[in-house]
Chimera marker file (.cmm) of the C-alpha trace (Angstrom):
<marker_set name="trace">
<marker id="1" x="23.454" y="-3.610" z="-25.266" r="1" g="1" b="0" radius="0.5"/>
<marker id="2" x="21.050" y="-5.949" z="-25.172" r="1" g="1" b="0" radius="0.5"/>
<marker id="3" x="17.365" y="-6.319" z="-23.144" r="1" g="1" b="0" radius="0.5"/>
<marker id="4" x="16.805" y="-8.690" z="-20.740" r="1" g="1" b="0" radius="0.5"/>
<marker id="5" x="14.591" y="-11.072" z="-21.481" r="1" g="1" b="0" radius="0.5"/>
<marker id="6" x="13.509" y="-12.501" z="-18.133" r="1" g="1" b="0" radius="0.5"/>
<marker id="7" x="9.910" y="-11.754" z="-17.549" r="1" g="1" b="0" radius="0.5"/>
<marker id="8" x="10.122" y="-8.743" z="-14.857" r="1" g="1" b="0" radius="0.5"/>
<marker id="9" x="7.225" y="-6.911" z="-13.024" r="1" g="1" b="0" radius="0.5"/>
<marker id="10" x="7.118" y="-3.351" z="-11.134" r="1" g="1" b="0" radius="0.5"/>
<marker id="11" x="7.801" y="-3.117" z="-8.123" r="1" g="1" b="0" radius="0.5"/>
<marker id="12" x="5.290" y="-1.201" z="-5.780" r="1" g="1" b="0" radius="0.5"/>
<marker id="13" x="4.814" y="0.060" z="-1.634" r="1" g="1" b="0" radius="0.5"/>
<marker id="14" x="1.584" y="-0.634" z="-0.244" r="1" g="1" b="0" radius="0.5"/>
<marker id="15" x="0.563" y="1.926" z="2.211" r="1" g="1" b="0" radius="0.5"/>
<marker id="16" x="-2.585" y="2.118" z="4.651" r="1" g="1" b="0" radius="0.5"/>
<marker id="17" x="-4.085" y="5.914" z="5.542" r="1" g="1" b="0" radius="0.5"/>
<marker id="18" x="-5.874" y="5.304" z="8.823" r="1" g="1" b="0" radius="0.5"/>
<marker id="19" x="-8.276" y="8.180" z="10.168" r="1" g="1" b="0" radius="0.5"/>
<marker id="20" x="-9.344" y="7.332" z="13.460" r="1" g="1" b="0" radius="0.5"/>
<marker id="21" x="-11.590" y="10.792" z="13.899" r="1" g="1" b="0" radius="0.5"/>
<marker id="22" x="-13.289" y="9.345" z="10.689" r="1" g="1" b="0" radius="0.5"/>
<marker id="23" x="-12.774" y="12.411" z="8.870" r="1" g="1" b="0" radius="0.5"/>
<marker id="24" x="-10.402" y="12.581" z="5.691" r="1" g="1" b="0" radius="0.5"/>
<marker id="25" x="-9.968" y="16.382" z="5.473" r="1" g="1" b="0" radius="0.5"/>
<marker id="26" x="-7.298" y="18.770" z="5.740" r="1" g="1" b="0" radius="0.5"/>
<marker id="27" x="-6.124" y="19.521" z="9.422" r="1" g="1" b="0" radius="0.5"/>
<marker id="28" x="-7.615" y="16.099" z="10.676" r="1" g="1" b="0" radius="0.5"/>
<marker id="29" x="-4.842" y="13.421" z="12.513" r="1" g="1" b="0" radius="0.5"/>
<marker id="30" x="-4.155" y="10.735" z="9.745" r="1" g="1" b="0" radius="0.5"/>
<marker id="31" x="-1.901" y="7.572" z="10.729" r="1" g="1" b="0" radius="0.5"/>
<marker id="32" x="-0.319" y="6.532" z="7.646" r="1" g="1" b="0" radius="0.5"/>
<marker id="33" x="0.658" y="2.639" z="8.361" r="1" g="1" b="0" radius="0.5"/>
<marker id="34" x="3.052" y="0.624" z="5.308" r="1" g="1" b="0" radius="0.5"/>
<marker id="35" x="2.454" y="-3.133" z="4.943" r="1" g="1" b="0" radius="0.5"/>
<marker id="36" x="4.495" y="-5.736" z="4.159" r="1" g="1" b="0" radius="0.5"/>
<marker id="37" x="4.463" y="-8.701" z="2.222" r="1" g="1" b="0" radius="0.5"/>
<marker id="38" x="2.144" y="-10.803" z="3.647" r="1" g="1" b="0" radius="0.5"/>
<marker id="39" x="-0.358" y="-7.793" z="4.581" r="1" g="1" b="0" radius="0.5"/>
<marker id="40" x="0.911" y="-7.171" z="8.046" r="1" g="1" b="0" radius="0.5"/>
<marker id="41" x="1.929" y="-3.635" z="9.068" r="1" g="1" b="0" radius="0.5"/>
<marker id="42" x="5.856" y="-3.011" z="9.181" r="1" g="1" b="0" radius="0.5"/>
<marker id="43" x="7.940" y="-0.382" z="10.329" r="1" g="1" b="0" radius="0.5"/>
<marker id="44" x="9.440" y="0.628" z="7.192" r="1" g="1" b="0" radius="0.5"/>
<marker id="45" x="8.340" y="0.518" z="3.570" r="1" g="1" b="0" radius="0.5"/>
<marker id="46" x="8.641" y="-2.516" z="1.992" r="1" g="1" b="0" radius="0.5"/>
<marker id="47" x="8.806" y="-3.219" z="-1.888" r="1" g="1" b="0" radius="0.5"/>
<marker id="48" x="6.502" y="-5.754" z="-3.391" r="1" g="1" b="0" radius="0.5"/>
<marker id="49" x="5.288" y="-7.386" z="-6.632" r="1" g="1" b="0" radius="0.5"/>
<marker id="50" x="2.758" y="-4.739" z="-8.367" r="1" g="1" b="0" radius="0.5"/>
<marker id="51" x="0.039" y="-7.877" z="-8.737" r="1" g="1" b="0" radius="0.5"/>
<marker id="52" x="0.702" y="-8.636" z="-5.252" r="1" g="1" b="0" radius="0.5"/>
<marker id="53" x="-0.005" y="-4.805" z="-4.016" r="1" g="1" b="0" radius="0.5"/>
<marker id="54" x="-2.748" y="-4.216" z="-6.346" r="1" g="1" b="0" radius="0.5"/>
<marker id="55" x="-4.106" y="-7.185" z="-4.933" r="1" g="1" b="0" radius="0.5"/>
<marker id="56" x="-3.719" y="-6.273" z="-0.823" r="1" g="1" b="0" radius="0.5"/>
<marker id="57" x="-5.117" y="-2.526" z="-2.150" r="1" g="1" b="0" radius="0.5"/>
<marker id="58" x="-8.609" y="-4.386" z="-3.168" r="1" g="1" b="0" radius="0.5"/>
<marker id="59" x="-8.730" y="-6.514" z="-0.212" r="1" g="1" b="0" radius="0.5"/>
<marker id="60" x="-8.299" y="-3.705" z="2.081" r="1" g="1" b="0" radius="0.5"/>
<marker id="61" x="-9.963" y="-0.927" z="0.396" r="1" g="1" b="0" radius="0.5"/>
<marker id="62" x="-13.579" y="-1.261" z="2.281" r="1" g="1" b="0" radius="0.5"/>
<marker id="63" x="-12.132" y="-1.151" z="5.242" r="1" g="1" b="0" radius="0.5"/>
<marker id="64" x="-14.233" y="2.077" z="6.892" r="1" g="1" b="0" radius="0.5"/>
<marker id="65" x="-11.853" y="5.057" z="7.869" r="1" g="1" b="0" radius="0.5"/>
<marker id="66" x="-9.285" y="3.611" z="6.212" r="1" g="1" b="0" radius="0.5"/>
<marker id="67" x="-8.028" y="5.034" z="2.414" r="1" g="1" b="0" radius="0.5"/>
<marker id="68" x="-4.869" y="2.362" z="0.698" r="1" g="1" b="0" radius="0.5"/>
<marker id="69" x="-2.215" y="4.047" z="-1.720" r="1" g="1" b="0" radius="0.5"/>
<marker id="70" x="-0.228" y="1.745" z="-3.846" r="1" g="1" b="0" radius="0.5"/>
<marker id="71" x="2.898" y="3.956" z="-4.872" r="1" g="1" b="0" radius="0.5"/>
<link id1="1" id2="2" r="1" g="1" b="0" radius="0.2"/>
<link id1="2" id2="3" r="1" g="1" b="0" radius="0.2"/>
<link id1="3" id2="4" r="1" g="1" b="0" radius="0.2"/>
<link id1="4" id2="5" r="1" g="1" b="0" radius="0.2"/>
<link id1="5" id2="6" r="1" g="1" b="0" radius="0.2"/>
<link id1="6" id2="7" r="1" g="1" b="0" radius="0.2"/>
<link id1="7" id2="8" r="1" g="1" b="0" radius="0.2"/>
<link id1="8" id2="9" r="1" g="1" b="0" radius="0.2"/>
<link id1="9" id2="10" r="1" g="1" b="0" radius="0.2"/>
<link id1="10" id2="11" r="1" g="1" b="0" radius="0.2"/>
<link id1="11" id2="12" r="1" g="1" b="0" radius="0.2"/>
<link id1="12" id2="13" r="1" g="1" b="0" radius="0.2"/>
<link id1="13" id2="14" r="1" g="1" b="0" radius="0.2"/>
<link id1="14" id2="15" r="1" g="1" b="0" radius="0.2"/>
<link id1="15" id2="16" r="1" g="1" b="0" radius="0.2"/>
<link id1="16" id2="17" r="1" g="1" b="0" radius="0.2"/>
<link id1="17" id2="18" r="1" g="1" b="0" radius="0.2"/>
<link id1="18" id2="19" r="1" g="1" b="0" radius="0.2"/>
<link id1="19" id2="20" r="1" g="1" b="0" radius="0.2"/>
<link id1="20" id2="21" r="1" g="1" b="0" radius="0.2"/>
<link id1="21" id2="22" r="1" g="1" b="0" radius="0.2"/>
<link id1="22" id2="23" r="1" g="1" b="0" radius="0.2"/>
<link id1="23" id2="24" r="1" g="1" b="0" radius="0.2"/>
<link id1="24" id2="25" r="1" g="1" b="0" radius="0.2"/>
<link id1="25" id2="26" r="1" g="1" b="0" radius="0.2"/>
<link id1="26" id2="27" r="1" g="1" b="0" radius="0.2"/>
<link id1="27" id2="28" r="1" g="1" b="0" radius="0.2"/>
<link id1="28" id2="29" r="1" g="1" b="0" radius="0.2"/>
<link id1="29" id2="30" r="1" g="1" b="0" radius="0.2"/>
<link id1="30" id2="31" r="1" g="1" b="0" radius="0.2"/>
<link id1="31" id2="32" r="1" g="1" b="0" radius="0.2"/>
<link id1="32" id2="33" r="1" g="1" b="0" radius="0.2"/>
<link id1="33" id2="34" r="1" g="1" b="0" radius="0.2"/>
<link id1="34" id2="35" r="1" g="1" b="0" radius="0.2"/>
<link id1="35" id2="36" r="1" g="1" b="0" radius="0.2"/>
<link id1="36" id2="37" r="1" g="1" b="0" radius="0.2"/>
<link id1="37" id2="38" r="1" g="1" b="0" radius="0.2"/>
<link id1="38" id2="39" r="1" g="1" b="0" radius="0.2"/>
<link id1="39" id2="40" r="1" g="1" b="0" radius="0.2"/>
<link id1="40" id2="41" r="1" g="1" b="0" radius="0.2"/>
<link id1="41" id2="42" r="1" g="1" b="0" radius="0.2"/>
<link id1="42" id2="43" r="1" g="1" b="0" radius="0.2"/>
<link id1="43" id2="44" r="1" g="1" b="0" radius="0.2"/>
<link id1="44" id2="45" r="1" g="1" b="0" radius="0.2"/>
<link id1="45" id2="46" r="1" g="1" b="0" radius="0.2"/>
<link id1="46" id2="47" r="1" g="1" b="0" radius="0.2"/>
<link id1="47" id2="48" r="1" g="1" b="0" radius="0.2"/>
<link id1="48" id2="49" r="1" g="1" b="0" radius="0.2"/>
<link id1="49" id2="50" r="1" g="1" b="0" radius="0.2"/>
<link id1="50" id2="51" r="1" g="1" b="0" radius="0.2"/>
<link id1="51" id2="52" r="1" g="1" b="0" radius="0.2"/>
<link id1="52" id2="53" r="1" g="1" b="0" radius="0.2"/>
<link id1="53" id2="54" r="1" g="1" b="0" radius="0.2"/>
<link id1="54" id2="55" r="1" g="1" b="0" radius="0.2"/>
<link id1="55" id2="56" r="1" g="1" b="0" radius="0.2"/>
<link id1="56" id2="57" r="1" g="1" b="0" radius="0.2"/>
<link id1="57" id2="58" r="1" g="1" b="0" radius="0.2"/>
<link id1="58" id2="59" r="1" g="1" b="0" radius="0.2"/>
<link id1="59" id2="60" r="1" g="1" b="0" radius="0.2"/>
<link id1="60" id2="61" r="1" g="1" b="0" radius="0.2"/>
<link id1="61" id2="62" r="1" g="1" b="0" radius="0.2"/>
<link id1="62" id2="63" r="1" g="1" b="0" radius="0.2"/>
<link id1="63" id2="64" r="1" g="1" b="0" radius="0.2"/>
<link id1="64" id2="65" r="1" g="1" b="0" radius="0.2"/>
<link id1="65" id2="66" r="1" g="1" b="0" radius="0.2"/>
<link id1="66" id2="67" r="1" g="1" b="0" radius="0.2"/>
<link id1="67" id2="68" r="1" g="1" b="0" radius="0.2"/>
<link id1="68" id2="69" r="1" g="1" b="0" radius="0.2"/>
<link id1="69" id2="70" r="1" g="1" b="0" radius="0.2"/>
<link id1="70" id2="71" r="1" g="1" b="0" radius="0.2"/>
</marker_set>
């Protein structure tokens, strides 16, 4: 069999945990949001270059309230 020998990257889901009581703890309502793309919310999860996700997860990780999984 042999490799491929294309470059190739992982491929990751951006997601956005949005706590609108401001409290991340156990018990408290948490809105879990997945973005696309381009960084726009979508319905459904979306895959996307790892770079590219990394990349959205440090834009949006100062965001107050907010926590960002890459998965």
């Amino acid at each position: 069999m042999a490799h491929p020998t294309a470059p190739c990257c992982e491929i990751r889901t951006l997601v956005l945990h949005t706590y609108p009581d401001g409290i991340k703890a156990f018990g408290h309502e948490r809105i879990t949001t997945p973005m696309g793309r381009r960084g726009k919310p979508v319905k459904k999860l979306r895959l996307i270059p790892a770079e590219r996700a990394y990349a959205w997860a440090r834009k949006l990780q100062g965001t107050p309230g907010t926590t960002v999984s890459v998965l």
